[in-house]
N, CA, C and O atoms as CSV, one atom per row, in Angstrom:
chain,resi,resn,atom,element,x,y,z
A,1,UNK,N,N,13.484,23.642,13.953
A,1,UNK,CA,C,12.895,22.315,13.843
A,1,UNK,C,C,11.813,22.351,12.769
A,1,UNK,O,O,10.856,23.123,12.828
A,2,UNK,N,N,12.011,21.495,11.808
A,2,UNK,CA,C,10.767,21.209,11.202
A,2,UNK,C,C,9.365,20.316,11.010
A,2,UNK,O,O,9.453,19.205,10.486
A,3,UNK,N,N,8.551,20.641,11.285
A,3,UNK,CA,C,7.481,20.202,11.660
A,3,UNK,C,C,6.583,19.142,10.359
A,3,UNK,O,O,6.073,19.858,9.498
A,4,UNK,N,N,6.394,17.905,10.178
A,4,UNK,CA,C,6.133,17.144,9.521
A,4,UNK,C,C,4.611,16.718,9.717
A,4,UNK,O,O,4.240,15.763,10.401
A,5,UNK,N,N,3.780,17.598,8.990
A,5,UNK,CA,C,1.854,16.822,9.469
A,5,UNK,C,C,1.996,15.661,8.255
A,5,UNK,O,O,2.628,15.698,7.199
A,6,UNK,N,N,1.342,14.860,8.709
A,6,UNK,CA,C,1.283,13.421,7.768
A,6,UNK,C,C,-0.118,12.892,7.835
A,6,UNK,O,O,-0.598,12.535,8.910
A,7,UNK,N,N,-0.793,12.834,6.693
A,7,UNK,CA,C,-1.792,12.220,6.867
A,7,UNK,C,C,-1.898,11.409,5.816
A,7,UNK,O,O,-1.979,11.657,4.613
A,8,UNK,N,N,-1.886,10.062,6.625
A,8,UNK,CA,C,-1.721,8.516,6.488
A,8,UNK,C,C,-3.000,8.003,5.346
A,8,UNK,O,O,-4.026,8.426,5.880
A,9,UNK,N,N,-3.360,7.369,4.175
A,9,UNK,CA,C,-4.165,7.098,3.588
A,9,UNK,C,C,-3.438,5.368,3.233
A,9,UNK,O,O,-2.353,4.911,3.593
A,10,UNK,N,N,-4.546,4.723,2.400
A,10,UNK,CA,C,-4.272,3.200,2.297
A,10,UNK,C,C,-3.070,2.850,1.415
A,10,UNK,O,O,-2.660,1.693,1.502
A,11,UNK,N,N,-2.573,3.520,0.746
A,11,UNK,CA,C,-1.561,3.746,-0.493
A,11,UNK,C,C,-0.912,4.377,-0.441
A,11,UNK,O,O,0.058,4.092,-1.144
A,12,UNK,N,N,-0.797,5.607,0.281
A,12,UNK,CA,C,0.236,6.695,-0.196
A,12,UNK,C,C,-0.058,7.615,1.128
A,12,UNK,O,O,-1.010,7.210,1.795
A,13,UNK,N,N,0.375,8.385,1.448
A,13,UNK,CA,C,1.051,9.501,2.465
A,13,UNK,C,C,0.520,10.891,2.034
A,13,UNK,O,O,0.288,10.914,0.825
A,14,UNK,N,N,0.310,11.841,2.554
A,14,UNK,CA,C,0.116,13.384,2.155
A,14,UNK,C,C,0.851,13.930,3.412
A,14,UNK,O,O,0.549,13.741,4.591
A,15,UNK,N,N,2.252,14.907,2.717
A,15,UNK,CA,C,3.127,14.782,4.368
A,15,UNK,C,C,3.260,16.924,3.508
A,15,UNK,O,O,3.632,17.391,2.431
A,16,UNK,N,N,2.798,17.404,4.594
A,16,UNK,CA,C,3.075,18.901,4.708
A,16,UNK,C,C,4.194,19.308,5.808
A,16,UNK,O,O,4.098,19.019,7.000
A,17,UNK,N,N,5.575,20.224,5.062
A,17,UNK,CA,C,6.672,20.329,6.145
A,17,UNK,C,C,6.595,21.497,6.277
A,17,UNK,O,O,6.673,22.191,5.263
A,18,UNK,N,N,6.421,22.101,7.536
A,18,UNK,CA,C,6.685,23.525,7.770
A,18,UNK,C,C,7.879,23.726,8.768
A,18,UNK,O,O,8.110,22.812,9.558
A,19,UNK,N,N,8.725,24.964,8.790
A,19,UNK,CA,C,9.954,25.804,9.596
A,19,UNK,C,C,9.351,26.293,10.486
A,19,UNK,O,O,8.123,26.296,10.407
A,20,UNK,N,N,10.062,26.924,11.736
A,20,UNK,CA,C,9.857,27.064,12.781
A,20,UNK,C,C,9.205,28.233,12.404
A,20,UNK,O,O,8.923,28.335,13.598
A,21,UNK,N,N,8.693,29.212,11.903
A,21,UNK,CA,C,7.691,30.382,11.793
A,21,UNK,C,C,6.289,29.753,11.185
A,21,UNK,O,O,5.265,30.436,11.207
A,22,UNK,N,N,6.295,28.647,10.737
A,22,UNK,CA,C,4.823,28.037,10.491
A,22,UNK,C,C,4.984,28.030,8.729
A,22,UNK,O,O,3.927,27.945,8.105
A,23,UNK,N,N,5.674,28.076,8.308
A,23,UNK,CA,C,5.549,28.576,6.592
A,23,UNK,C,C,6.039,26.907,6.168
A,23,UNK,O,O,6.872,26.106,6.591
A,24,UNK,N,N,4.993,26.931,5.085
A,24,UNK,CA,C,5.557,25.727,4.627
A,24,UNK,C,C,6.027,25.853,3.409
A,24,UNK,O,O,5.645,26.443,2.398
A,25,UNK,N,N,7.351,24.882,3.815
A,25,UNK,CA,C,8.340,24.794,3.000
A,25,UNK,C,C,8.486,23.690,1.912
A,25,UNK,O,O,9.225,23.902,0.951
A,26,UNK,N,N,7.690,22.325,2.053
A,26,UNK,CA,C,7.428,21.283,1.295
A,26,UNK,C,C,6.095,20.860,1.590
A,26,UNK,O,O,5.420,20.849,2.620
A,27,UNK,N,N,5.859,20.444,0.160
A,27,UNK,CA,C,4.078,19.574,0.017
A,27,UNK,C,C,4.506,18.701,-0.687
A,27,UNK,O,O,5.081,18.904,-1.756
A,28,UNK,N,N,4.199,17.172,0.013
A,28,UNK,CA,C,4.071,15.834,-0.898
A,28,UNK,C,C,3.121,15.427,-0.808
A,28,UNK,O,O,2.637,14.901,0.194
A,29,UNK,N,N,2.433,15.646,-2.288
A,29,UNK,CA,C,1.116,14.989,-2.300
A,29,UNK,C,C,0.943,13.696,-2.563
A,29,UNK,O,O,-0.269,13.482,-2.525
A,30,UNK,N,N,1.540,12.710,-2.812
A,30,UNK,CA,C,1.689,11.316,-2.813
A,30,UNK,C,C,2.924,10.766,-2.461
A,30,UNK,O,O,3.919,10.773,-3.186
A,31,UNK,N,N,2.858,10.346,-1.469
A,31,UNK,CA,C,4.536,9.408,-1.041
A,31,UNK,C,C,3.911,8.498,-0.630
A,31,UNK,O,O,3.196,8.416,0.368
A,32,UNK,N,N,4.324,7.306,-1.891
A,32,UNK,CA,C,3.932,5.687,-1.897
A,32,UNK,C,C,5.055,5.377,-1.095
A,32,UNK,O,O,4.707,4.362,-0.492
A,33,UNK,N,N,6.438,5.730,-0.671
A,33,UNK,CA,C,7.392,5.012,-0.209
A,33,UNK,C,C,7.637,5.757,1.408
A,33,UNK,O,O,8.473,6.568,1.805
A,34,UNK,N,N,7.001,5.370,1.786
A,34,UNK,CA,C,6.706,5.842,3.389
A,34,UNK,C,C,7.993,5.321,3.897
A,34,UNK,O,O,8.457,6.216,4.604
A,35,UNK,N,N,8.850,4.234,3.877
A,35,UNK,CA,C,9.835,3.926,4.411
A,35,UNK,C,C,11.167,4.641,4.165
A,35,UNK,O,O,12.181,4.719,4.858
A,36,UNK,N,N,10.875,5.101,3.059
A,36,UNK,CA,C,12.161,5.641,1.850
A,36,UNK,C,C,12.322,7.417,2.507
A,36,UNK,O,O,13.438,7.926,2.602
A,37,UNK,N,N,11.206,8.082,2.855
A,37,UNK,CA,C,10.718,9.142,3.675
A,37,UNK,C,C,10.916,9.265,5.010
A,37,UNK,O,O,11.025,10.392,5.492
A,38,UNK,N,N,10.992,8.118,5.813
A,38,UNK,CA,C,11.267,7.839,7.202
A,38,UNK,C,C,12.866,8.430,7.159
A,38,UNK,O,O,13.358,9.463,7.613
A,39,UNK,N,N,13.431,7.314,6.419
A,39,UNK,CA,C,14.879,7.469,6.485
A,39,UNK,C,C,15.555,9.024,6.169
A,39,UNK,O,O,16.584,9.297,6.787
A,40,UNK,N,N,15.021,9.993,5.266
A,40,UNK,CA,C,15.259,11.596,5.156
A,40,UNK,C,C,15.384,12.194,6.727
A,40,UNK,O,O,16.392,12.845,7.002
A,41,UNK,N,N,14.323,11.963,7.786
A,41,UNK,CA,C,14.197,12.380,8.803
A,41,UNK,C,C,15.337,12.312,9.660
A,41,UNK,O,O,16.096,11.364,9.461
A,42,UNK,N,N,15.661,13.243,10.716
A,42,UNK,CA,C,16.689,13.042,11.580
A,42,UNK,C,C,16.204,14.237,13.050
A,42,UNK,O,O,15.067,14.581,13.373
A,43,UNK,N,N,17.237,14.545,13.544
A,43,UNK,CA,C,16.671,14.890,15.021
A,43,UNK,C,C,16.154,16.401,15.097
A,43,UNK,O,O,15.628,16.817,16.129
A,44,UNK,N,N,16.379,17.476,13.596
A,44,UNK,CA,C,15.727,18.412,13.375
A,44,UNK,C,C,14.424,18.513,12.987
A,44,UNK,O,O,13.952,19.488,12.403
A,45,UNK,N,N,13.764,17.410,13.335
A,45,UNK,CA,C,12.475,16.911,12.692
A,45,UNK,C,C,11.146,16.653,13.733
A,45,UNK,O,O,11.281,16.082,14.815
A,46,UNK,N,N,10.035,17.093,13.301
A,46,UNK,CA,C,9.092,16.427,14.660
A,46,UNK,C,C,8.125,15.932,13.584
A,46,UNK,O,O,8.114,16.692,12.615
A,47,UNK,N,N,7.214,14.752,13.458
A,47,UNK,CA,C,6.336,14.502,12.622
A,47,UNK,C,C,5.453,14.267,13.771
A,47,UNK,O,O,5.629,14.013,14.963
A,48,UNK,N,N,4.033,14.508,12.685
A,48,UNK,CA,C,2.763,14.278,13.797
A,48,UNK,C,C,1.526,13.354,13.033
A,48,UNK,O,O,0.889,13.737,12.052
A,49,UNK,N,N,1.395,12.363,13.565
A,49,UNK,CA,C,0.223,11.520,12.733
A,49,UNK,C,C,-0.419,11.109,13.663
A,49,UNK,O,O,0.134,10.838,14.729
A,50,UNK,N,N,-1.741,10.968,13.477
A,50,UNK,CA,C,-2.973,10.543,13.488
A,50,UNK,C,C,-2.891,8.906,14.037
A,50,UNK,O,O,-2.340,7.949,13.492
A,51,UNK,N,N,-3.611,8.965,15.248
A,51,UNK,CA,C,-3.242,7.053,15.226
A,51,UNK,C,C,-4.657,6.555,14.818
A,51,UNK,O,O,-5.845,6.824,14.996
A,52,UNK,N,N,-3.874,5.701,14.187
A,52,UNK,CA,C,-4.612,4.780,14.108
A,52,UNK,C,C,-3.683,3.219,13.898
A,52,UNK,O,O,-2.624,3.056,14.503
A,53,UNK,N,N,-4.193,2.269,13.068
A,53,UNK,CA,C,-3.983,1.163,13.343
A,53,UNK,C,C,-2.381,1.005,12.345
A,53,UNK,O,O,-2.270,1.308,11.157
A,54,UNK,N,N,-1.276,0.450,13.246
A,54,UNK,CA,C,-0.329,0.750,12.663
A,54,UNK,C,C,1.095,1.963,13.104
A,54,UNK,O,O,2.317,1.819,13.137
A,55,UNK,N,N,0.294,2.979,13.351
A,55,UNK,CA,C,0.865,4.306,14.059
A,55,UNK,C,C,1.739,4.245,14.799
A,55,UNK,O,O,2.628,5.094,14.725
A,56,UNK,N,N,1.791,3.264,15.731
A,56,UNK,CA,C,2.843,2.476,16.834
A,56,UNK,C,C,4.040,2.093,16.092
A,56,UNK,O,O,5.004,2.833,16.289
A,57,UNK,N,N,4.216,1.121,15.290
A,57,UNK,CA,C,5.259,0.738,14.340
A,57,UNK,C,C,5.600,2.193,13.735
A,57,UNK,O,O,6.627,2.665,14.223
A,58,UNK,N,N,5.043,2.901,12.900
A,58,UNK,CA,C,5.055,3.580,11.942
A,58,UNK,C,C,6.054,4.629,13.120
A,58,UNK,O,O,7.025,5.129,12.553
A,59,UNK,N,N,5.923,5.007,14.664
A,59,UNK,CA,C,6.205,5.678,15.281
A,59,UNK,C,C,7.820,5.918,15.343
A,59,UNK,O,O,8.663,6.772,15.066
A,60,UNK,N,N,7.658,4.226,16.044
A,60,UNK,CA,C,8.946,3.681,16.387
A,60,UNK,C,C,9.929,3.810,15.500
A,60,UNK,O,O,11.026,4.152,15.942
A,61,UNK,N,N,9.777,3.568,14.030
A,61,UNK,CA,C,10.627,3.721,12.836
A,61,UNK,C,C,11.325,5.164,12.820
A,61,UNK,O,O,12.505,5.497,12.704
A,62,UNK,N,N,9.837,6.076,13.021
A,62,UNK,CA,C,10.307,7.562,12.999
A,62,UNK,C,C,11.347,7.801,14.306
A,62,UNK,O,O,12.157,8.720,14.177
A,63,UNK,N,N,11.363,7.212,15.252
A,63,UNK,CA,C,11.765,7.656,16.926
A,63,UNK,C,C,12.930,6.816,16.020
A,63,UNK,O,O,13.258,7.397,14.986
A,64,UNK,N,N,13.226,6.235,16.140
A,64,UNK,CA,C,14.633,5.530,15.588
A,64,UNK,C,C,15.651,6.227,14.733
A,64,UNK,O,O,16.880,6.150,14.745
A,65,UNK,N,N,14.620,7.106,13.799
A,65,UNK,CA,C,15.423,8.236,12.609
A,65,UNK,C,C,16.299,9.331,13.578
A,65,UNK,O,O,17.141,10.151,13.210
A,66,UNK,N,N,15.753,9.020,15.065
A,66,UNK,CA,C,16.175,10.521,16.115
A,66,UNK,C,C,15.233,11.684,16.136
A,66,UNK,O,O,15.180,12.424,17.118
A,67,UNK,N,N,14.333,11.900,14.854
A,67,UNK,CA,C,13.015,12.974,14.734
A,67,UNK,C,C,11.807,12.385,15.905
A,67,UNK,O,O,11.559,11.205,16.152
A,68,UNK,N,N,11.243,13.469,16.445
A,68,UNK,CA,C,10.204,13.428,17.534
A,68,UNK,C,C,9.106,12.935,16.528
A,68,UNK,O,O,9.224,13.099,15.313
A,69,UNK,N,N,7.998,12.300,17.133
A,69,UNK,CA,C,7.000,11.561,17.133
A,69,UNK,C,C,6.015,11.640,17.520
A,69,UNK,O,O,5.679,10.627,18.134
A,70,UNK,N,N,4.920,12.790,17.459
A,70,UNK,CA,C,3.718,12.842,17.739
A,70,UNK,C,C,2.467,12.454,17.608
A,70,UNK,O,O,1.902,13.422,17.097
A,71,UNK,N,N,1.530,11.426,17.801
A,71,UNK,CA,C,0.606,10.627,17.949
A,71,UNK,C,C,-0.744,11.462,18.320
A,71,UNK,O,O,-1.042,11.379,19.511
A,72,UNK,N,N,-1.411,12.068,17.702
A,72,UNK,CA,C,-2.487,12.781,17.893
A,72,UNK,C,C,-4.117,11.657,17.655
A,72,UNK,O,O,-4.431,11.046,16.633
A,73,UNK,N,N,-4.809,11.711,18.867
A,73,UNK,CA,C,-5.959,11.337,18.764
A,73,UNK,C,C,-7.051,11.650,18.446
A,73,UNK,O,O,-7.693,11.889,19.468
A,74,UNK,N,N,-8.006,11.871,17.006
A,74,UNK,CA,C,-8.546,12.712,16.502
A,74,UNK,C,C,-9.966,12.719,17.029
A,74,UNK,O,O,-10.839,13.530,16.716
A,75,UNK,N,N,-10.062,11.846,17.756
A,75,UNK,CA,C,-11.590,12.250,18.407
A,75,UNK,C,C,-11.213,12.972,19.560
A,75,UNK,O,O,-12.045,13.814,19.898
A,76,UNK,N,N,-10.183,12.887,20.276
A,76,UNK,CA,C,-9.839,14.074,20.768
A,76,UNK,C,C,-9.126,15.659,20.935
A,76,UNK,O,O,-8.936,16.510,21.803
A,77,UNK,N,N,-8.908,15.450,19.662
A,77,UNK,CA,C,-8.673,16.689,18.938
A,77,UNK,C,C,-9.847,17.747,18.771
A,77,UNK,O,O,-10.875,17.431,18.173
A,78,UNK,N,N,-9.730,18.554,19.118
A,78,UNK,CA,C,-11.239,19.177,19.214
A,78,UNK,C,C,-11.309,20.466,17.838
A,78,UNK,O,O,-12.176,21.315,17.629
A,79,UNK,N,N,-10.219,20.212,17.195
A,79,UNK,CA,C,-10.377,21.662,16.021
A,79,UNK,C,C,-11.133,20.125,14.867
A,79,UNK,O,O,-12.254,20.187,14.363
A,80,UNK,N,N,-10.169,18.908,14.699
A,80,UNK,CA,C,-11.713,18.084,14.006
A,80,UNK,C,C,-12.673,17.432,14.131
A,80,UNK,O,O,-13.405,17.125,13.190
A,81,UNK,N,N,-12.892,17.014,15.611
A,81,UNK,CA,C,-13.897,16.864,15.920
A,81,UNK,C,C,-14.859,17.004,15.929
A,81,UNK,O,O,-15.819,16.263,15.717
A,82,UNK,N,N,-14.688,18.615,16.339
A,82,UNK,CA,C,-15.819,19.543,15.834
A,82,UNK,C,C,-16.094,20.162,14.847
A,82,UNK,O,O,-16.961,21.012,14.643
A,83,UNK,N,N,-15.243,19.671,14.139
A,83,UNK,CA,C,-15.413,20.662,12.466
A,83,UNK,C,C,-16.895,19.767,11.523
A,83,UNK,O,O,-17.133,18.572,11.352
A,84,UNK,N,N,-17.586,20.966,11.111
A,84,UNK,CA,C,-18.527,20.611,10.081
A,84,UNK,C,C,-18.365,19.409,8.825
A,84,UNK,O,O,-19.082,18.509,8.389
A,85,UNK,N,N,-16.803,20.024,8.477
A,85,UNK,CA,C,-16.549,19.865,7.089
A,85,UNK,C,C,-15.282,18.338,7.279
A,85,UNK,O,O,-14.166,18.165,6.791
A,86,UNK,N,N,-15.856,17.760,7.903
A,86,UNK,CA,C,-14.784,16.264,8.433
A,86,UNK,C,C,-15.272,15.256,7.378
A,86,UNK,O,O,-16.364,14.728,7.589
A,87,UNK,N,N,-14.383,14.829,5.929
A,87,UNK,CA,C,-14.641,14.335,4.888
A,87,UNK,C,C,-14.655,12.985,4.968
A,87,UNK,O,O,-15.514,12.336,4.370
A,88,UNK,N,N,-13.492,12.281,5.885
A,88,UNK,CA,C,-13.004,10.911,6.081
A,88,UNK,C,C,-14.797,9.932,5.621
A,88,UNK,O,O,-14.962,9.151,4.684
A,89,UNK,N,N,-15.837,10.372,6.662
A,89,UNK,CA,C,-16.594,9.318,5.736
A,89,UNK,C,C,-17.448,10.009,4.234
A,89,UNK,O,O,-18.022,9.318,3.392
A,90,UNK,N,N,-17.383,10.826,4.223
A,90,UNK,CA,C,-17.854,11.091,2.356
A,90,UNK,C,C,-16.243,10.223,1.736
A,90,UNK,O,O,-16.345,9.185,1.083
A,91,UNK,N,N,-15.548,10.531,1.900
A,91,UNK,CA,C,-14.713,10.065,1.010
A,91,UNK,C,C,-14.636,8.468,1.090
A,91,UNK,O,O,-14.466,7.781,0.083
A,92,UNK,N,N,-14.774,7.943,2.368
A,92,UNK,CA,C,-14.885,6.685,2.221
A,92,UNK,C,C,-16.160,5.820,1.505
A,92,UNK,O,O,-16.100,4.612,1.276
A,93,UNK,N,N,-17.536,6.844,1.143
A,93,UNK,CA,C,-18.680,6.356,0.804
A,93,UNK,C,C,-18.008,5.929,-1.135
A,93,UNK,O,O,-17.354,6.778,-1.742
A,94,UNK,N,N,-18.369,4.450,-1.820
A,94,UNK,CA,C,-18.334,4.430,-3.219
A,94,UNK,C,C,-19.512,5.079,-3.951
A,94,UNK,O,O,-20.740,5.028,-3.871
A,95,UNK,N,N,-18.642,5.684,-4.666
A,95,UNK,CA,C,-19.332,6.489,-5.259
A,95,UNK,C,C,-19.859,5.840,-6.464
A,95,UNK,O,O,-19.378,4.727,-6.672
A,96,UNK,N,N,-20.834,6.306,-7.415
A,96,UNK,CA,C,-21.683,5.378,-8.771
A,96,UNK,C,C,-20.042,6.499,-9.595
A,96,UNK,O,O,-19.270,7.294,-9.060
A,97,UNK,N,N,-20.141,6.053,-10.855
A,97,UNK,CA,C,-19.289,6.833,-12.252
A,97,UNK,C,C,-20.145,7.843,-12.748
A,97,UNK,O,O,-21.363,7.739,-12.896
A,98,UNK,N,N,-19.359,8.939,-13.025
A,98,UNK,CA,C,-20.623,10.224,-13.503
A,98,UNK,C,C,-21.077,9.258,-15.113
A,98,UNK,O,O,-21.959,9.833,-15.751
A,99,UNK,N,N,-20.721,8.333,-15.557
A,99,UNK,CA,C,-21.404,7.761,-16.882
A,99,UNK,C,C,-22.440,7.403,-16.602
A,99,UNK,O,O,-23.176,6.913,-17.459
């Protein structure tokens, strides 16, 4: 089974696939066509995303491909919860132009 982490941004996708020994086998660093990606999936597949708003639909599409569907809650996730280095709001802060 291959294992699909996806982390969901406003535009585009960052989807890491790893094989059943943990090795990853594909990195997409931008997939604007999240729907076009759904459809690749089938029942050798487990993807795991982050809910948030949307995640439900986004689920169902995947559960439909026949690939499993994992819904992880990140405030209860305790490896980022507790992590120091949790970027989501630096990255969301606008930044000035180094000019």
């Amino acid at each position: 089974m291959n294992m699909h982490g996806v982390d969901l941004h406003k535009s585009y996708a960052t989807i890491s696939v790893r094989n059943d020994s943990g090795k990853e086998v594909t990195f997409l660093p931008r997939v604007k066509d999240f729907t076009a990606y759904v459809e690749t999936l089938g029942p050798d597949d487990a993807v795991v995303l982050e809910a948030s708003s949307g995640t439900f639909f986004l689920a169902d599409r995947i559960e439909a491909q026949g690939a499993l569907c994992i819904l992880i809650d990140a405030y209860r996730f305790r490896i980022i919860r507790d992590s120091w280095n949790k970027t989501d709001r630096r990255d969301g802060v606008p930044r000035r132009p180094p000019f």
